[in-house]
N, C-alpha and C positions, 0 to 999 in steps of 0.2 A: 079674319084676324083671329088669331089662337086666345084661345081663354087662359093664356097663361103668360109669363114675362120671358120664356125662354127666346132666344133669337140664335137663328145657327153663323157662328162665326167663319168658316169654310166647310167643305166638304171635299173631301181628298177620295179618288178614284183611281184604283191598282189591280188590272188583268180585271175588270169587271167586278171587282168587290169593292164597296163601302164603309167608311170611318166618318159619322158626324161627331161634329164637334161642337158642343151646344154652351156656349154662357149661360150664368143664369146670375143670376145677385148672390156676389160673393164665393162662385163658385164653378168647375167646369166641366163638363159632363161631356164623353167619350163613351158613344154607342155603337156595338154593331147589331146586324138585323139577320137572322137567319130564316128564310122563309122557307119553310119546312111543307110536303104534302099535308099533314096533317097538324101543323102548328108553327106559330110565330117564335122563335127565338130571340129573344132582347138579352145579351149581355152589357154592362154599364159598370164604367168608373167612375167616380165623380171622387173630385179634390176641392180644398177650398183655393182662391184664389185672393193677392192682393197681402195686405199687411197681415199679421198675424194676430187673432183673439182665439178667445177660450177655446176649450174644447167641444166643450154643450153648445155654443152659440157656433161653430162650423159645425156641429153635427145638423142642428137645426137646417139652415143652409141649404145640406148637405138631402137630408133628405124630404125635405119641399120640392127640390130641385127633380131629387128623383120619382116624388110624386107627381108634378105635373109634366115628367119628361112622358110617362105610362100614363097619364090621361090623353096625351096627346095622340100616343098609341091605341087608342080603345081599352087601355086596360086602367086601372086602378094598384094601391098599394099591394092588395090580393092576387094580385099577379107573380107578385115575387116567390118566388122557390128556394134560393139559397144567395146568402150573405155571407159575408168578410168586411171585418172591422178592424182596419188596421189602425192602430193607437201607438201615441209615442208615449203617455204617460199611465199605462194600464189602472194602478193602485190609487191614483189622486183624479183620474176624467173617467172615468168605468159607468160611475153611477149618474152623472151628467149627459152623457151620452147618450144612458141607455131614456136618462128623462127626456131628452131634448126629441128622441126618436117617439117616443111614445106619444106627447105631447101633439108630432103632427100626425098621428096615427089619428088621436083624439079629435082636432081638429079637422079631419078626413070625413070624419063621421062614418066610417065605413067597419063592419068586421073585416081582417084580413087573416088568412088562414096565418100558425105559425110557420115560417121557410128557418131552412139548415140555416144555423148562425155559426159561426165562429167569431172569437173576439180574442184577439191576439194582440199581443205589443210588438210589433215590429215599426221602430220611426220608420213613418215615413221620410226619403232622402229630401225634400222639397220641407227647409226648416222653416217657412209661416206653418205649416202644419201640424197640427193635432193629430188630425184626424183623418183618414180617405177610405172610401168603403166601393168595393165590388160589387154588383148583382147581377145576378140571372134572375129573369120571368118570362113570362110563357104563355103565349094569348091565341088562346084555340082558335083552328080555320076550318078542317071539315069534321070535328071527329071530338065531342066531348072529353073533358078533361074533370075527372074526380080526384078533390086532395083531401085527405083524412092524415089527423097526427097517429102516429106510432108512439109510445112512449114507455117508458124501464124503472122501475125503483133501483138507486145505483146503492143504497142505504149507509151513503159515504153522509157525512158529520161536518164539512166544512162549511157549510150555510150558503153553495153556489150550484149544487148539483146533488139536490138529492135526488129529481127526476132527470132523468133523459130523455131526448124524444128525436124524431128523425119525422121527414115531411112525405106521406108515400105519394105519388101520381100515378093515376088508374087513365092509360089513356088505349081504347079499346082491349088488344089482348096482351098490352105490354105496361108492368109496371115500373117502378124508378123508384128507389127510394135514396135520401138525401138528410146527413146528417149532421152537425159541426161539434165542437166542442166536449166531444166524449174523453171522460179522463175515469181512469182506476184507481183503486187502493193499493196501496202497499208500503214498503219500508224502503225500496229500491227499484229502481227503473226494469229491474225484470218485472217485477209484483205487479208495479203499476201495469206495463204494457200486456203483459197475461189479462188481469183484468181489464184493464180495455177493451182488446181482442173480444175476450165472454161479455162484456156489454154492448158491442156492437153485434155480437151475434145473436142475441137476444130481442135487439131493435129489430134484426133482419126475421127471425122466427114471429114475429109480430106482425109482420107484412105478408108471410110464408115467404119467404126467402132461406136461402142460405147464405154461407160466405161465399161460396164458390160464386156465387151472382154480384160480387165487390168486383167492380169492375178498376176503380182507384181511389187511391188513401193519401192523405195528409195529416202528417207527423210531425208535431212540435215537439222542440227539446226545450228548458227552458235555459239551459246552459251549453251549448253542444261539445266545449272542450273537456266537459268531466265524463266520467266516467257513463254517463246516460245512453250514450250508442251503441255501445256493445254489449247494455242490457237488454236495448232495447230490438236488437238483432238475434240474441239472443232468445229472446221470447219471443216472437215474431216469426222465426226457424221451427221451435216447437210447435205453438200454437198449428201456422201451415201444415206441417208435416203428421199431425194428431188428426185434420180434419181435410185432408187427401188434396190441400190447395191447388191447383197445375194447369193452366199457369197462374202464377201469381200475378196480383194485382202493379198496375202502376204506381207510384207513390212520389212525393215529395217527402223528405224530412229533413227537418229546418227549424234552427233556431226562433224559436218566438214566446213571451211572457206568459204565464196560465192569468186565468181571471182569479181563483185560488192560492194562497202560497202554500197550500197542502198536497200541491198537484206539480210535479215536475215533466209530465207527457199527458198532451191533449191528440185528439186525431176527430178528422172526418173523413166521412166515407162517399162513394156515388156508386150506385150497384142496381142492378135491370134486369128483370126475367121477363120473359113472354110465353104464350102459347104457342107461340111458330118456333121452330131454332133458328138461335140467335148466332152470328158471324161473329164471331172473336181473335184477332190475328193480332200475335206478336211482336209488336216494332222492333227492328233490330237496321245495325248498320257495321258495314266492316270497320269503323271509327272507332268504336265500341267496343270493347267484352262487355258479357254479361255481368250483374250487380252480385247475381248469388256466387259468382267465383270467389269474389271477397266478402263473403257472408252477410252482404247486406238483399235480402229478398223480395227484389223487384223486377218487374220488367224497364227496361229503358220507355217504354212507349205501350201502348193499349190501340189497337183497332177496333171499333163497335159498331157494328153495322145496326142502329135503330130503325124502328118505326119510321123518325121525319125525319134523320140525319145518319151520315158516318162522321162520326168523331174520333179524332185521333188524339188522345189524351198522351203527351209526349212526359216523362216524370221530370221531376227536376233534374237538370242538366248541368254539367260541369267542364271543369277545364280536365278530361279522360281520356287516357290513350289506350289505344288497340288490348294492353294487357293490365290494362283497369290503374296502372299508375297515374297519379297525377301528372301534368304534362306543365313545361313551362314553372318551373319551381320560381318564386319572386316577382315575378314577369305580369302585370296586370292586363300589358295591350295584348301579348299571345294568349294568356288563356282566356281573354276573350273572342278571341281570335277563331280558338282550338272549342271554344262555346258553342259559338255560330257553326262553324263545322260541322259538329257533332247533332247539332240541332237538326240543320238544313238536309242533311243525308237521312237521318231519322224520318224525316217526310217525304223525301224524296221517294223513299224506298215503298213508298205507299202512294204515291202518285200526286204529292201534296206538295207545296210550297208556302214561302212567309202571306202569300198572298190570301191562303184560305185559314190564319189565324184567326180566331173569335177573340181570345186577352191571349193576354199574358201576367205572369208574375214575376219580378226581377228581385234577386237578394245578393246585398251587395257587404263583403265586409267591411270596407271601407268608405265612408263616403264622400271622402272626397276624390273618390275615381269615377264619383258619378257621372260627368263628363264628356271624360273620356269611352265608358261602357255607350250614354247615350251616343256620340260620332260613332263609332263604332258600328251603332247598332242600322246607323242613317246610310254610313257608308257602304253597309251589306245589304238595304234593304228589308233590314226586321223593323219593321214600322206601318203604320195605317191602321194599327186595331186597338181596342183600349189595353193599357201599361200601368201597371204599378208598381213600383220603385221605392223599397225599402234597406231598411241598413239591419243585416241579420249575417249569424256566424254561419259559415259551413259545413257542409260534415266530417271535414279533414281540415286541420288548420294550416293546411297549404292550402288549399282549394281559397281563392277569392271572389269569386263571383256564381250567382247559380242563378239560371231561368228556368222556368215551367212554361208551357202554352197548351192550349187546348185549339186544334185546327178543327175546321168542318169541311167536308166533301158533301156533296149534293148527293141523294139516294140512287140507287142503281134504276137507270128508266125513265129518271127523273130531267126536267128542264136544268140546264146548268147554270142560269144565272139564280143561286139560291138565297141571293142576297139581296132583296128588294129596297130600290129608292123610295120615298115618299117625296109629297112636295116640299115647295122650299119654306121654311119659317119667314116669316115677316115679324 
């Protein structure tokens, strides 16, 4: 019998990978498992479930829930690497939250190292909600795993980030380093994203890294209809182009709240050097132009052949045609339509399918199309891996829907079922 109250409510099985789906009190936890040569991968979403309370009390929930999902695993809270706090009320639950998480840290009794946070307001679509939050951890199998914090004096004045810090993982000859919530100074969305850019390369000089070792970024606006995106492409262009970027990183950027109201652009980052050379292939798809034709400087997609996995970090994705125009103007069931497309072929083109997603992340401008995007997503077969489902603007205001995923392929040599079953919960 498990030392814990979780009980697995199904378990859905597609082309040999795995999606549990775990209850727990007041909440519902959505795991996948990457068994990696040299490490366990746990990705995890958990929502609350049931009527709607506070914020602090489904964070509570929220993450018992996901501590003894990682007990269950051999791991503990110090397993975690990086988080996503997605909040519908940033400014009135921020401080609740972060008690209610601490609280069962406290409870835990354990030290756990700090992992990449990000704490964003983007509602969740699912309105009992507050709160729902993302993770990744990481539970060593042949090959030690060292995590030391990295950390930056930002000597910014708003009382939420005077330090910065990023989580580095030392696992044999290859490191990782993993950041959330980095925001700059300035008067304007250039200023700010210039220094952001020199803050995170600061965190990376800390690790001995570079930028050129960013493998993908995550870009919040806090408004994305004003004028903030073509500052922030703008510096973004330079920044690249000053420190010989090529290729550029993946990216999402996307509408979401800072923890700050001094701060209109946050970002994290995920970026990997080794002693051996590292495999880096550009995702692309004939669906697709490129993002830097219209100045915004991204890859659609990242290939990264690691240590325990190949990742395909796909960026966020939209309703895009061949020559970068919006497709389907008004139309919510084509450019979801024209989503999937763009998505599917992006994987394709790398030997990959919805089958080898670890999450995803859905932003939706509407929510009541939520629905609709879900069928959608059922009738193509984007489903079986954890989802989260928030209501955030796009980066064109014709654009109404955007997905992110990150896939995994099994290492070259490697057994292909890389997704290991456990037994069943009772």
């Amino acid at each position: 019998m498990p030392a814990n109250n979780l009980s697995a409510s199904h378990t859905e099985l597609s082309k040999g990978s795995l999606l549990e789906k775990r209850a727990a009190k007041g909440c519902l936890i959505s795991l996948r498992r990457i068994n990696g040569p040299n490490a366990t991968e746990l990705f995890y979403t958990c929502k609350p479930q049931g009527t709607s309370s506070s914020a602090g009390e489904q964070a509570k929930d929220i993450y018992i829930a996901i501590r003894d999902a990682l007990l269950e695993e051999g791991g503990d809270l110090s397993s975690i690497i990086s988080e996503t706090i997605f909040m519908r009320d940033m400014a009135n639950d921020i401080e609740s939250v972060r008690l209610s998480k601490q609280s069962v840290i406290d409870a835990s009794g354990g030290r756990i190292f700090n992992p990449a946070v990000t704490e964003i307001q983007q509602p969740p679509l699912d309105t009992n909600a507050q709160v729902e939050v993302a993770v990744q951890a990481i539970l060593p199998n042949t090959i030690e795993i060292s995590k030391q914090q990295v950390c930056a004096s930002t000597g910014c004045t708003c009382g939420q980030c005077e330090t910065s810090s990023g989580l580095l993982l030392e696992m044999g000859d290859e490191n990782r380093l993993m950041a959330g919530g980095l925001c700059g100074k300035g008067n304007n969305a250039y200023e700010q994203t210039w220094s952001m850019f020199t803050l995170a390369e600061t965190l990376l000089h800390e690790a001995g890294m570079e930028f050129t070792d960013v493998v993908r970024t995550w870009i919040y606006l806090r408004e994305m209809e004003r004028d903030y995106y073509p500052g922030l492409n703008k510096a973004r262009r330079e920044f690249f182009d000053s420190r010989g970027i090529d290729p550029v990183p993946a990216s999402t950027g996307i509408e979401g709240g800072m923890v700050s109201s001094k701060h209109d652009i946050c970002m994290g980052f995920y970026a990997v050097k080794s002693g051996k050379a590292l495999m880096r292939t550009v995702m692309t798809t004939p669906t697709l132009n490129e993002a830097g034709e219209y100045g915004a400087d991204f890859t659609r997609g990242m290939q990264m052949t690691e240590a325990n996995k190949v990742a395909l970090h796909v960026s966020g994705t939209a309703s895009i045609d061949e020559q970068g125009r919006t497709a389907h103007l008004n139309d919510i069931g084509a450019q979801i339509d024209r989503m999937i497309l763009n998505i599917s072929t992006l994987l394709q083109n790398q030997g990959a399918s919805f089958s080898d997603i670890a999450y995803a992340y859905n932003y939706l401008k509407d929510p009541a199309d939520e629905q609709l995007l879900k069928d959608k997503f059922k009738e193509a077969g984007l489903e079986g891996f954890p989802s989260i489902f928030v209501h955030a603007e796009v980066c064109r205001p014709d654009l109404l829907c955007e997905t992110e995923v990150l896939a995994i392929l099994p290492k070259p040599n490697t057994k292909p079922n890389h997704l290991r079953a456990t037994q069943s919960l009772h």
